[in-house]
VOBA-1610 file (N, C-alpha, C; in pm, whole numbers, padded with zeros to 5 digits, always signed):
BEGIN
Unk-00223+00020-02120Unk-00089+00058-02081Unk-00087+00204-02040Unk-00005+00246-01920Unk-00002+00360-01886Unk+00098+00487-02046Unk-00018+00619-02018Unk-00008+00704-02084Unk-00021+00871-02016Unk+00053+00961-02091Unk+00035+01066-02025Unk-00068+01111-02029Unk-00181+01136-02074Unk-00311+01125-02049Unk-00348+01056-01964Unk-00349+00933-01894Unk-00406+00873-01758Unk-00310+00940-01657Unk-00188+00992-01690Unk-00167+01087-01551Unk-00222+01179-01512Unk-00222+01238-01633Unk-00296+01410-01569Unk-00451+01371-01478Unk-00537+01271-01544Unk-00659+01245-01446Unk-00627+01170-01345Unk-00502+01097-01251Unk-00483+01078-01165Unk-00471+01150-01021Unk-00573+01168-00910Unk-00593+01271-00807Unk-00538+01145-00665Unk-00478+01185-00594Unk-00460+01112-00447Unk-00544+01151-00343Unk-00600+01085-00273Unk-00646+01160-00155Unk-00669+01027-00029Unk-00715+01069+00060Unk-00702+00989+00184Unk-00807+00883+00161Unk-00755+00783+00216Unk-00809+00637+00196Unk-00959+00645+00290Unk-01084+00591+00288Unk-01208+00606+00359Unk-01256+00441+00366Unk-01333+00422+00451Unk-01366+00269+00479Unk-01480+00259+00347Unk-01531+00371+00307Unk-01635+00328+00179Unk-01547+00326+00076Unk-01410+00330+00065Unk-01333+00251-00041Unk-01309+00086-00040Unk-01396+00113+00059Unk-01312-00072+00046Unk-01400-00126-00031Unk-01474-00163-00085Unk-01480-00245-00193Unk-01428-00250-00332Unk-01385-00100-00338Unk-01307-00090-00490Unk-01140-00141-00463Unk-01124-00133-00356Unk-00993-00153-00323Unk-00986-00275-00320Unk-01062-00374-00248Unk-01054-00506-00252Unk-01066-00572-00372Unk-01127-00497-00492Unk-01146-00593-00617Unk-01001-00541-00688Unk-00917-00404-00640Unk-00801-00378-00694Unk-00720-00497-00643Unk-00676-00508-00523Unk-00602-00622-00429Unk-00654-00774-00482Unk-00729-00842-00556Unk-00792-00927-00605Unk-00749-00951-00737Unk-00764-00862-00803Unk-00648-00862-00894Unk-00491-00801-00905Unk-00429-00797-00829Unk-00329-00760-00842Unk-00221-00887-00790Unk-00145-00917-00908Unk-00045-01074-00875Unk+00044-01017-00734Unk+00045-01153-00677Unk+00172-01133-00537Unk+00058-01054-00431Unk-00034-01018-00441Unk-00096-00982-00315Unk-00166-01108-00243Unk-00141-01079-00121Unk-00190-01223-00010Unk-00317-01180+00062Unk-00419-01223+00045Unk-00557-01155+00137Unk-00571-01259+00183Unk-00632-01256+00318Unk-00659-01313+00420Unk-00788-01237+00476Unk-00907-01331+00542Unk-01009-01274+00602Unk-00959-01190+00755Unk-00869-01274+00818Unk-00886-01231+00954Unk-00793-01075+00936Unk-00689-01062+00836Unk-00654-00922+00828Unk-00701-00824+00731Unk-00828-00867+00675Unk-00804-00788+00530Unk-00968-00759+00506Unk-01066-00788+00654Unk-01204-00809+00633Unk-01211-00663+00643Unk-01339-00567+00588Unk-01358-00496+00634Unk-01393-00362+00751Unk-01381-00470+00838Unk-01374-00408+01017Unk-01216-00389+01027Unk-01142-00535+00939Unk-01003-00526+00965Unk-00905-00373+00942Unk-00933-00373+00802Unk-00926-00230+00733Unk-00986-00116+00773Unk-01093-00108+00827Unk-01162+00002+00868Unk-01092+00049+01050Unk-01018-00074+01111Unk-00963-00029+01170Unk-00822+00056+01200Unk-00761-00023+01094Unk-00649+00033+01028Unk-00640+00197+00974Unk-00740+00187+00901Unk-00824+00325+00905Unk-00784+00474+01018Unk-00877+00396+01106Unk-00902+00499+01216Unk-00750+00506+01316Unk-00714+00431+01337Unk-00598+00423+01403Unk-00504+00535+01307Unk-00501+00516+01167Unk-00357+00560+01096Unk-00480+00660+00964Unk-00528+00715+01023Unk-00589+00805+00928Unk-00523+00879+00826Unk-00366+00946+00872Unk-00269+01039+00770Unk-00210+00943+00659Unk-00212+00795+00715Unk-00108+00700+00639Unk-00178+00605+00531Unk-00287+00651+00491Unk-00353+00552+00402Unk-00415+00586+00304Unk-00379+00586+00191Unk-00438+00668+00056Unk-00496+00551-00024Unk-00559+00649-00154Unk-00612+00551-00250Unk-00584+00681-00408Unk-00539+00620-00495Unk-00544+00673-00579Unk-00634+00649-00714Unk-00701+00759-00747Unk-00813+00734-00858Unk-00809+00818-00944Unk-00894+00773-01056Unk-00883+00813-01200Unk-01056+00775-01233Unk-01111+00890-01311Unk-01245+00941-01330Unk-01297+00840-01219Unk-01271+00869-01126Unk-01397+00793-00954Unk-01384+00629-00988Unk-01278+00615-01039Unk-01169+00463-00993Unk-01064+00441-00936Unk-01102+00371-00808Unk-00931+00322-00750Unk-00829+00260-00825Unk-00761+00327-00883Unk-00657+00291-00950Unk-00533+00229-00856Unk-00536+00284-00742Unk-00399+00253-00653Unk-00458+00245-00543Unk-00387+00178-00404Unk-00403+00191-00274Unk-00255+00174-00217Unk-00260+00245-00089Unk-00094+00193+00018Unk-00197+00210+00177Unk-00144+00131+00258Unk-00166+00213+00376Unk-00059+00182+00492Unk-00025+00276+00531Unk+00046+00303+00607Unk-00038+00292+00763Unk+00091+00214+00846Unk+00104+00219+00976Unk+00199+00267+01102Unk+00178+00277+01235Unk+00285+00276+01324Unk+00237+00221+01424Unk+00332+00169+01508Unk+00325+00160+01658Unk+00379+00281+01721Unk+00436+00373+01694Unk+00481+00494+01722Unk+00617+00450+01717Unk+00686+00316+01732Unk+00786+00367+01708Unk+00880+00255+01548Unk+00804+00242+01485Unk+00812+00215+01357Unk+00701+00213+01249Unk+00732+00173+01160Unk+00609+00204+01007Unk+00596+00089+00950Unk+00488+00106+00886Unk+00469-00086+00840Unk+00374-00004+00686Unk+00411-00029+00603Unk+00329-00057+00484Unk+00249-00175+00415Unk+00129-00162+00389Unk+00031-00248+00351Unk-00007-00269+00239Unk-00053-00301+00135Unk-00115-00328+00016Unk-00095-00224-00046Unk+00014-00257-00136Unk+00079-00108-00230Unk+00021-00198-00328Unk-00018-00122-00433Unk-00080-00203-00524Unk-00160-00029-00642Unk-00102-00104-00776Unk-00156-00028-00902Unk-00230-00115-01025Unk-00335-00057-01052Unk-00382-00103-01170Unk-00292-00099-01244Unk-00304-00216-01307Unk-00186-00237-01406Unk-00222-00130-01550Unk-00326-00108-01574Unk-00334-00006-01672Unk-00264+00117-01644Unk-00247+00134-01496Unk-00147+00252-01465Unk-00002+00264-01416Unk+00007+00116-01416Unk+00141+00127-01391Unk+00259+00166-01521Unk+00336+00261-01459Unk+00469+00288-01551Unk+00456+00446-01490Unk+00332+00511-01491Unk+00282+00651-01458Unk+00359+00736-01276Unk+00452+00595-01210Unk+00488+00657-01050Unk+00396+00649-00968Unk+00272+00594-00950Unk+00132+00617-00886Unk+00267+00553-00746Unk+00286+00414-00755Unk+00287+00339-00639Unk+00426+00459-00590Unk+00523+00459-00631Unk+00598+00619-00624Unk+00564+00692-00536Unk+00499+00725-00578Unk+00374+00881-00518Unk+00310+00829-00405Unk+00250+00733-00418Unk+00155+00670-00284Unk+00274+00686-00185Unk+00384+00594-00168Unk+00500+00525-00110Unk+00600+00712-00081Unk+00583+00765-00138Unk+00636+00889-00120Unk+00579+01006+00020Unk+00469+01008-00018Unk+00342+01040+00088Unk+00368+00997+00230Unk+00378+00854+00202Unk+00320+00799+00308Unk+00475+00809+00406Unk+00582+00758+00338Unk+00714+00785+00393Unk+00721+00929+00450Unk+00689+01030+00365Unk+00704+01177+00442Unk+00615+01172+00575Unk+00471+01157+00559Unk+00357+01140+00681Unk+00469+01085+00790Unk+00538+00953+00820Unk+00583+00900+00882Unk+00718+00960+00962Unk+00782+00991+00864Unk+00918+01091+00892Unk+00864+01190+00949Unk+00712+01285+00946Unk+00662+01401+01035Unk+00656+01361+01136Unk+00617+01213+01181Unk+00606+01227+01340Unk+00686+01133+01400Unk+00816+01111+01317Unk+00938+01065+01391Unk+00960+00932+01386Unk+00939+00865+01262Unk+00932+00753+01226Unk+01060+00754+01157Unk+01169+00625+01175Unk+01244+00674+01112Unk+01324+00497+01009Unk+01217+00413+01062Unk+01205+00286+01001Unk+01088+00249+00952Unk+01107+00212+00817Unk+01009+00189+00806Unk+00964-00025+00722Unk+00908-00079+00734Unk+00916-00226+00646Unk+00823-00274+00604Unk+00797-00344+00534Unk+00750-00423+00446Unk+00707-00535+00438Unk+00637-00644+00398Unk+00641-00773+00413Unk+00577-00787+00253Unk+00642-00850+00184Unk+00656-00948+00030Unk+00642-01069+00020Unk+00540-01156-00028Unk+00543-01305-00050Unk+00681-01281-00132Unk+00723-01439-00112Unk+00826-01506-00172Unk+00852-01496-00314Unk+00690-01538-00355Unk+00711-01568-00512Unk+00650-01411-00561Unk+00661-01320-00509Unk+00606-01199-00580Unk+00724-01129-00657Unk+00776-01181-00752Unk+00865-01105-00808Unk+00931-00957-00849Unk+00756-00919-00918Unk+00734-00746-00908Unk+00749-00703-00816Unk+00665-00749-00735Unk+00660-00652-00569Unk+00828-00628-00484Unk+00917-00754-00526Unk+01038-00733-00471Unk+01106-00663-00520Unk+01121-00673-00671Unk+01180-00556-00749Unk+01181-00422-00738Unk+01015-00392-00698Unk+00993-00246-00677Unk+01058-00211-00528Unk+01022-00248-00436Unk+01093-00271-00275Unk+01216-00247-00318Unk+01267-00329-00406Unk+01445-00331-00381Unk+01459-00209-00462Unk+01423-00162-00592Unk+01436-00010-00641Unk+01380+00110-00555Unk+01361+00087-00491Unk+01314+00182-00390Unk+01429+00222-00268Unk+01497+00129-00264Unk+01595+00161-00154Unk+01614+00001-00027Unk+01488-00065-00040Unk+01415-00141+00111Unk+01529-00232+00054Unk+01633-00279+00134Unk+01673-00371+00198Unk+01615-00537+00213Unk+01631-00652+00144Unk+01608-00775+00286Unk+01649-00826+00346Unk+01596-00869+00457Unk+01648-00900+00589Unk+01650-01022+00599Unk+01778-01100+00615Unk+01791-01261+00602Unk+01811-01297+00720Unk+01826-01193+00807Unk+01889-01241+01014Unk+01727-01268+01038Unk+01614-01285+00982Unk+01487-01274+01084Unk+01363-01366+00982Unk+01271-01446+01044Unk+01194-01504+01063Unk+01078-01460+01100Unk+00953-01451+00961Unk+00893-01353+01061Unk+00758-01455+01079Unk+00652-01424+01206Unk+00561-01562+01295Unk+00416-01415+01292Unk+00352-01510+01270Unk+00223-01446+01314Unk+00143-01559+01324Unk+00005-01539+01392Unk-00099-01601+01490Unk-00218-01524+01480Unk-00322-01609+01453Unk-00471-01545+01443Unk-00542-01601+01566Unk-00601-01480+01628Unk-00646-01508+01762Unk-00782-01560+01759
//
């Protein structure tokens, strides 16, 4: 269970494609997350990466990913990705802090929407979204296609 002692060793810094394997066994365990190969393979992420370099963190504790978010744009909106905390750290603000970051990054270069996408049955994950401020949107349907 999160303690003030696992905060103080909590450091943020920018997300790198040689995180992805700690990140993927975070996202693996974490309930309500949806992985998929064709978005979530490592070329997938590593592109995500390079495209949105300012928008994608990982948060760790003694050289463990404790947290990940990553942030996107098309330039003219923001898309957030796999917010996700070790549950040993959750209560501590990590996903907060990640989601804080990444919203300011976005607002610097004129982003001024930003959304989300939540499985259905993810209960936590909606809760936090909806304490956060995010809105859902019942006018829209959303479609995707793997090429």
């Amino acid at each position: 269970m999160a303690t003030a002692n696992n905060s103080s060793q909590i450091k943020i810094r920018k997300m790198t494609s040689y995180d992805y394997k700690q990140a993927y066994s975070l996202w693996e365990r974490t309930p309500g997350m949806h992985l998929r190969e064709a978005d979530d393979s490592l070329a997938e992420i590593s592109r995500l990466l390079r495209f949105n370099h300012d928008l994608c963190y990982i948060a760790e504790a003694n050289k463990k990913i404790i947290g990940t978010i990553m942030g996107a744009t098309d330039g003219r909106r923001g898309k957030i990705y796999h917010l996700a905390v070790d549950e040993e750290f959750r209560g501590l603000q990590v996903a907060k802090k990640l989601l804080d970051l990444v919203s300011l990054n976005l607002n610097k270069v004129g982003i001024r929407k930003i959304s989300v996408c939540v499985m259905n049955n993810n209960e936590l994950g909606i809760g936090f979204w909806e304490h956060c401020g995010y809105q859902k949107r019942t006018d829209i349907s959303y479609f995707d296609r793997i090429l």
